[in-house]
C-alpha positions as CSV (number, residue, x, y, z in Angstrom):
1,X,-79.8,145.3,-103.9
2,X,-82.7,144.6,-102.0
3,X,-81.0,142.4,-99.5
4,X,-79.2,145.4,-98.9
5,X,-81.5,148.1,-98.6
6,X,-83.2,145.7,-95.8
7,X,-80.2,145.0,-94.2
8,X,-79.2,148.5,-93.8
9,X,-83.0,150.1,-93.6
10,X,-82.1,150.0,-89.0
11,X,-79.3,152.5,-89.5
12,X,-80.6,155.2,-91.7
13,X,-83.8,154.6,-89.4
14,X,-81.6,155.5,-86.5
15,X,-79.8,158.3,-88.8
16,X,-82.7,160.0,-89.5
17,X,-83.7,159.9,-86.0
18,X,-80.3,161.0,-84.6
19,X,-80.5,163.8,-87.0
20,X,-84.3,164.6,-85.3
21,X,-83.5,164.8,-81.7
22,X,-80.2,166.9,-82.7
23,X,-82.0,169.3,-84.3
24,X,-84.5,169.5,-82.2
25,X,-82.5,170.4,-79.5
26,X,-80.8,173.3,-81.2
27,X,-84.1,174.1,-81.9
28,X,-85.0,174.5,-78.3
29,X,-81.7,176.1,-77.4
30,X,-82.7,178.9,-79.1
31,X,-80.2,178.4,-82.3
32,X,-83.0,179.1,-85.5
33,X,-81.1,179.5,-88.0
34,X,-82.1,176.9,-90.9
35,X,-79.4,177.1,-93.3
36,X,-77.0,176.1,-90.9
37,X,-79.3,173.6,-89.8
38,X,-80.6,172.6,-93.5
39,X,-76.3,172.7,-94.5
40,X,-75.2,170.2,-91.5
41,X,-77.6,167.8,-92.8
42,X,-76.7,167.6,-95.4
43,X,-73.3,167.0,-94.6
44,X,-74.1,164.6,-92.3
45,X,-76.2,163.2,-94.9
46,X,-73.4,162.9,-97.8
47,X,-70.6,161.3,-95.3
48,X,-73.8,158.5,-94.4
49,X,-74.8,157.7,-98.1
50,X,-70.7,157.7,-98.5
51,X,-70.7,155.0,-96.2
52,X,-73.3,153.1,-97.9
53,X,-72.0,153.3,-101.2
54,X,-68.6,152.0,-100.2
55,X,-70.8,149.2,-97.8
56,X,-72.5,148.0,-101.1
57,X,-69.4,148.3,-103.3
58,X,-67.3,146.2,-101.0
59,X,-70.0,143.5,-100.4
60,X,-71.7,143.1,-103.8
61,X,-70.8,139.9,-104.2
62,X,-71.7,138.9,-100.8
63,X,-75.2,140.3,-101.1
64,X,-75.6,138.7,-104.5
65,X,-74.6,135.5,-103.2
66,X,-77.2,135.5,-100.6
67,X,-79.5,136.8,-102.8
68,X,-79.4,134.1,-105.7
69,X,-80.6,130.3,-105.3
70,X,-78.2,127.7,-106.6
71,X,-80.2,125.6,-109.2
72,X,-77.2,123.2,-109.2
73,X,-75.2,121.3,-106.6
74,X,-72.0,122.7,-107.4
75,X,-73.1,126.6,-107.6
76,X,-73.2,126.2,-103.6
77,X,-69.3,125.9,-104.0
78,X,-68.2,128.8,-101.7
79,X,-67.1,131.6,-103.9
80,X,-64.4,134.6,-103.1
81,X,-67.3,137.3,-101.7
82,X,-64.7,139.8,-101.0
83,X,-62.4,141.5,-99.0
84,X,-64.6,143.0,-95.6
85,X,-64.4,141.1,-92.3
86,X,-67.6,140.1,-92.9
87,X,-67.4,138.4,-96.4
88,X,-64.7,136.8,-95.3
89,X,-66.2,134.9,-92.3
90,X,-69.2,133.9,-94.5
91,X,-66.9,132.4,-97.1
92,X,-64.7,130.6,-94.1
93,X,-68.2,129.2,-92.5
94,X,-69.3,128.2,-96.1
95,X,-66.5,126.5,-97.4
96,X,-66.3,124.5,-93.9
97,X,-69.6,123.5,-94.5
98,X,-69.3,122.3,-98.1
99,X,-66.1,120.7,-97.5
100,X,-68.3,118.6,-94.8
101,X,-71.4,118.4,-96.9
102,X,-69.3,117.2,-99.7
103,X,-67.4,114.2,-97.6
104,X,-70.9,113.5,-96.4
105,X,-72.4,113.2,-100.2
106,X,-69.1,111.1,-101.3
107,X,-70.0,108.3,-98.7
108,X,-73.6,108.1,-99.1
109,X,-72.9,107.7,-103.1
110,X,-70.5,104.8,-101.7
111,X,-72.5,102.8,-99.5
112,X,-75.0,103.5,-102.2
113,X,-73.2,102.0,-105.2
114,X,-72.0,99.2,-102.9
115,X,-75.6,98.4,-102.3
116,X,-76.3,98.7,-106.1
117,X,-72.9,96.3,-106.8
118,X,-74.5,94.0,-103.7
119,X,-77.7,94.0,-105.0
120,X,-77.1,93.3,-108.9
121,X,-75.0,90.2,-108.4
122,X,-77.3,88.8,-105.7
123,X,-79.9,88.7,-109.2
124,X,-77.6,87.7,-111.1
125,X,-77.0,84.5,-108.7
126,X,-80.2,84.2,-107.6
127,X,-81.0,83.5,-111.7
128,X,-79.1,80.4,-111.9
129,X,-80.9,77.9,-109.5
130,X,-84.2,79.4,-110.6
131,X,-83.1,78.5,-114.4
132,X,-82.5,74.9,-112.9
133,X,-86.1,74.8,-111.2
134,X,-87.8,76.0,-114.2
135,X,-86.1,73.2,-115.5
136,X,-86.6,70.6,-113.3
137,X,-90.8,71.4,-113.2
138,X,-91.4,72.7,-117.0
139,X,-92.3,68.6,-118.3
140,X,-94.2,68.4,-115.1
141,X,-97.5,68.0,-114.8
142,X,-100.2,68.3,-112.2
143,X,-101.1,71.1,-109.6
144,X,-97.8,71.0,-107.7
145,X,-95.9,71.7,-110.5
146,X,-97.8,74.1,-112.0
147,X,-97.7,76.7,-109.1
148,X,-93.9,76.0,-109.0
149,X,-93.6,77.2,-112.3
150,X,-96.1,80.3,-111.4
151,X,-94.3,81.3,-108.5
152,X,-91.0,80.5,-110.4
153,X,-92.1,83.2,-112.6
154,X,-93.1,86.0,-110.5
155,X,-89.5,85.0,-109.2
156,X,-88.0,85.7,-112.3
157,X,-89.5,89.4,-113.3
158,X,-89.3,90.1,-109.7
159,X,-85.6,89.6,-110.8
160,X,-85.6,91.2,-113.6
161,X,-87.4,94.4,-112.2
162,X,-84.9,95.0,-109.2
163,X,-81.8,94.1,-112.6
164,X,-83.1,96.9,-114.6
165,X,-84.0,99.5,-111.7
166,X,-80.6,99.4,-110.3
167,X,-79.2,100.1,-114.0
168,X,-81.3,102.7,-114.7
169,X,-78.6,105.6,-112.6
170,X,-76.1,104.1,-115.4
171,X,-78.6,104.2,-118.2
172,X,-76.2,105.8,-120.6
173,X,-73.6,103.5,-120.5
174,X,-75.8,100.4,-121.1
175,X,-77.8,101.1,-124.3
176,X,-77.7,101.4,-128.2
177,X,-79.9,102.7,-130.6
178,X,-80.8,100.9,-133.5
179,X,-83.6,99.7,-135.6
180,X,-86.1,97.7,-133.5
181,X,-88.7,95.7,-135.6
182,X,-92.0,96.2,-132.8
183,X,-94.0,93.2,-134.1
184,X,-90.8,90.8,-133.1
185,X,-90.6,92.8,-129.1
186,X,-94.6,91.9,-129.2
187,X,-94.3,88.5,-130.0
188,X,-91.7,88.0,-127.0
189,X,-93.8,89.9,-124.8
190,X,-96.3,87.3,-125.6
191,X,-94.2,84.1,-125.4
192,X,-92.9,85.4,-121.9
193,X,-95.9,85.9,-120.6
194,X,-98.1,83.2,-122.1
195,X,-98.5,81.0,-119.0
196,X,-100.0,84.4,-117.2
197,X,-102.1,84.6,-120.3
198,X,-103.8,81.1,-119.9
199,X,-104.3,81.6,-116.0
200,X,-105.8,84.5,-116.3
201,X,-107.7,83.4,-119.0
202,X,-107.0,86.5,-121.5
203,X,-106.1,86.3,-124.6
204,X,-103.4,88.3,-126.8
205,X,-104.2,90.6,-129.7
206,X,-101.0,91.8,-131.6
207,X,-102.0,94.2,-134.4
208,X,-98.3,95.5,-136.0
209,X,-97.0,94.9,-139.1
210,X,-93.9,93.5,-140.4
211,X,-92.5,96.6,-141.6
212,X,-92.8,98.6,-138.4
213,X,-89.7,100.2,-137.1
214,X,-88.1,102.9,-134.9
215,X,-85.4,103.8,-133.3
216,X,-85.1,102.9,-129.8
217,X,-82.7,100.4,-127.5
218,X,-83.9,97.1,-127.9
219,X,-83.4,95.3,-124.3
220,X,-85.2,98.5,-123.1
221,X,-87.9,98.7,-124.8
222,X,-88.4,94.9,-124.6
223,X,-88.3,95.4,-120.8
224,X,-90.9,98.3,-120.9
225,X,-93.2,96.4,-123.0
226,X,-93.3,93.3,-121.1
227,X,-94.3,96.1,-118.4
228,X,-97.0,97.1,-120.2
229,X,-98.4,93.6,-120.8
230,X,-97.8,92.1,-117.6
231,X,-99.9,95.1,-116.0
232,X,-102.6,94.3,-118.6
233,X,-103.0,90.9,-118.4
234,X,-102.9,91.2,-114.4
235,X,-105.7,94.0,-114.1
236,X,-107.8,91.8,-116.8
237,X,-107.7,88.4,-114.7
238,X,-110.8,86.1,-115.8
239,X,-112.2,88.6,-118.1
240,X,-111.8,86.4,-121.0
241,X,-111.0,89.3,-123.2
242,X,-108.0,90.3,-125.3
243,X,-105.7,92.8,-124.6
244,X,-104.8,94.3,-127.8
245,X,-100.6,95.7,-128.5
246,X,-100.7,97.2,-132.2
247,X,-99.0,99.6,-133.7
248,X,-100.1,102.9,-135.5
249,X,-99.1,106.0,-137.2
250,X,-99.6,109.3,-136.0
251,X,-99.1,111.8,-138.5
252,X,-95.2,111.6,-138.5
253,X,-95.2,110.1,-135.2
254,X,-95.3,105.8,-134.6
255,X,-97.1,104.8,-131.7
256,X,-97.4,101.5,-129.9
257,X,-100.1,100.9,-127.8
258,X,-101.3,98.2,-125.5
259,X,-104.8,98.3,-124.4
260,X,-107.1,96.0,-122.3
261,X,-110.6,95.5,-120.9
262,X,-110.1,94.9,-117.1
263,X,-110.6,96.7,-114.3
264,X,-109.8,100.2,-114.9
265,X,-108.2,102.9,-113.2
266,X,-110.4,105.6,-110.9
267,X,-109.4,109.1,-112.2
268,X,-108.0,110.3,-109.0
269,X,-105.3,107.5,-109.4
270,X,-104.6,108.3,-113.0
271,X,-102.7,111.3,-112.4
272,X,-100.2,109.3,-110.1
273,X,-99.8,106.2,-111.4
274,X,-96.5,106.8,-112.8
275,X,-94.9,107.4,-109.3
276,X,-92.4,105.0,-107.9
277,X,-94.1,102.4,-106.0
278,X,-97.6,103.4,-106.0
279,X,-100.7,101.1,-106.3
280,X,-103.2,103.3,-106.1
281,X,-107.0,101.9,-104.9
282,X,-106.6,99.0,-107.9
283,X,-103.6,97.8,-107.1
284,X,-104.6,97.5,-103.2
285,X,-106.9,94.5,-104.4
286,X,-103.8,92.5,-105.9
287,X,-101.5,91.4,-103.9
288,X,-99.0,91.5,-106.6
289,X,-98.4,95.1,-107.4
290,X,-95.3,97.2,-106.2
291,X,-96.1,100.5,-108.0
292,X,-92.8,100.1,-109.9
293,X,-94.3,98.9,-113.3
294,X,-95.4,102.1,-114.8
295,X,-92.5,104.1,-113.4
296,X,-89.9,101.9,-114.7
297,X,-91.8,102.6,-118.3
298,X,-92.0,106.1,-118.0
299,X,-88.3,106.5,-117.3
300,X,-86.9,104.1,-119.3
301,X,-88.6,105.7,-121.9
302,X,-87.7,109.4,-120.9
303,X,-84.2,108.2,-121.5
304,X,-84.9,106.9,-125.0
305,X,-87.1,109.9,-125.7
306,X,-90.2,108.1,-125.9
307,X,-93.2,109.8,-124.7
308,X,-95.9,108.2,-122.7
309,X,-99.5,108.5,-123.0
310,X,-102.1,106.7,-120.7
311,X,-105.9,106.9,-120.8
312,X,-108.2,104.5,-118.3
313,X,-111.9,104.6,-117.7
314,X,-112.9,102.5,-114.7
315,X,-114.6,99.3,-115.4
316,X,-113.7,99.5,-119.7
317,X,-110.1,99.3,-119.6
318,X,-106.7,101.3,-119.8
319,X,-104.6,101.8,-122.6
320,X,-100.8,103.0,-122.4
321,X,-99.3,104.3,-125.6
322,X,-95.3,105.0,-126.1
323,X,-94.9,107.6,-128.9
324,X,-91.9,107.6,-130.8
325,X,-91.1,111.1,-132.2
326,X,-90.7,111.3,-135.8
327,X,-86.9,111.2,-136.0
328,X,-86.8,107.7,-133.9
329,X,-88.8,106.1,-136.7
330,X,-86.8,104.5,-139.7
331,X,-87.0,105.7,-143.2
């Protein structure tokens, strides 16, 4: 209605004036008489708002279409706006430009899943001569060796970081829920990663008991975990501290929580460290970092229904808690 009113605002402007100057002129002509006057504006009045009425009538849809914002793609599907010359050449240029919009979409989502197809078996073949290097250097000793089997790491969760990003757009058809005992996912975070332990000279903590469970996907949460750890151990390096992953309830909730004693994150980075591929002031000093670890474990567990808590204080530490919700935890 508004759009409308607006639209058509100019012509009863112009009426009003057009009714002005006639009468102004009869006026001056000498004709006085009012109700004659009063009586042919009001005719002139009636045949106008006429007008409008049938205007709005016809275009209703028109106006409420250009009136309403699509909050989903396919609400911008051109609808029938009615039968005026007008409607119908705004429903012609629309459904041009979706038709074109929509061929456009289709091959972009091509080359994209192409480039996710591309991308996934190049991991998947990049992992089988790095399983043979690992190999090759693991009864190896000396400093040669050793950073082999360093870099052949970063290799490998470099790997497994660009494997689970390009699954996370097909996240539903690659999970299952089931009981998932947290001390076991601890205690392969910690084998993993116990080579980046002893270079970094930190030490693991795991605080869970036997009998924790919830309710989550186990590959996932294994994945986000290790996450969690790698980052902690990293932003710890030659602290000689622990970091600590226990496990906790929380009224009906169960939380796991991994906390360390390293570095720290400023506030002003806190508040964005979850964004896709930023490193923030902390991350800038390590070489390492792509910004995607913290992202990857707040969307992976979005998709399990996880919530995620951090808290960091610079120079003490950070610790990152998932929180499973009270139905996730077993009975």
């Amino acid at each position: 209605m508004k759009l409308f009113v607006r639209e058509q605002f100019p012509l009863i402007a112009a009426y009003a004036a057009q009714l002005a100057v006639v009468t102004l002129i009869y006026w001056l002509g000498g004709f006085t008489d009012g109700a004659i006057i009063g009586y042919a504006a009001l005719v002139s009045g009636s045949i106008l708002a006429g007008y409008l009425g049938y205007r709005f009538v016809s275009q209703r849809a028109l106006y409420g279409r250009l009136s309403a914002q699509p909050q989903a793609p396919e609400e911008t599907a051109p609808p029938d706006l009615g039968p005026t010359p007008l409607a119908e050449a705004v429903s012609r240029l629309t459904t041009a430009q979706y038709a074109g919009y929509a061929q456009r979409i289709g091959q972009l989502e091509e080359k994209l899943l192409a480039r996710d197809t591309f991308i996934t078996q190049w991991a998947h073949q990049m992992k089988t001569p790095l399983s043979v290097i690992q190999m090759t250097v693991q009864e190896e000793d000396g400093p040669p060796f050793l950073g082999i089997q360093e870099e052949a790491e970063r290799l490998q969760k470099g790997l497994e970081t660009v494997l689970y990003t390009s699954r996370l757009d097909r996240f539903e058809h690659d999970f299952v829920v089931e009981p998932v005992s947290l001390l076991r996912i601890a205690r392969q975070a910690v084998t993993a990663n116990r080579r980046l332990f002893i270079r970094n000279r930190v030490y693991p903590d795991v605080r869970i008991a036997e009998t924790a469970l919830v309710y989550s996907d186990e590959k996932w949460l294994a994945f986000a975990l290790d996450q969690l750890v790698t980052n902690a151990v990293k932003y710890s390096s030659g602290s000689g501290r622990n970091v600590e992953i226990s496990a906790d309830e929380r009224e009906l909730q169960t939380v796991l929580q991994v906390r360390d004693y390293g570095i720290g994150i400023p506030k002003h980075d806190i508040r964005r460290v979850f964004e896709p591929y930023f490193t923030g002031s902390r991350g800038r000093e390590f070489s390492e970092s792509t910004g995607m670890g913290l992202y990857l474990v707040r969307e992976i567990c979005a998709r399990l229904g996880h919530a995620v808590e951090l808290e960091s204080e610079v120079g003490a530490g950070t610790t990152v808690r998932i929180v499973f919700a009270a139905k996730d935890r077993s009975c």
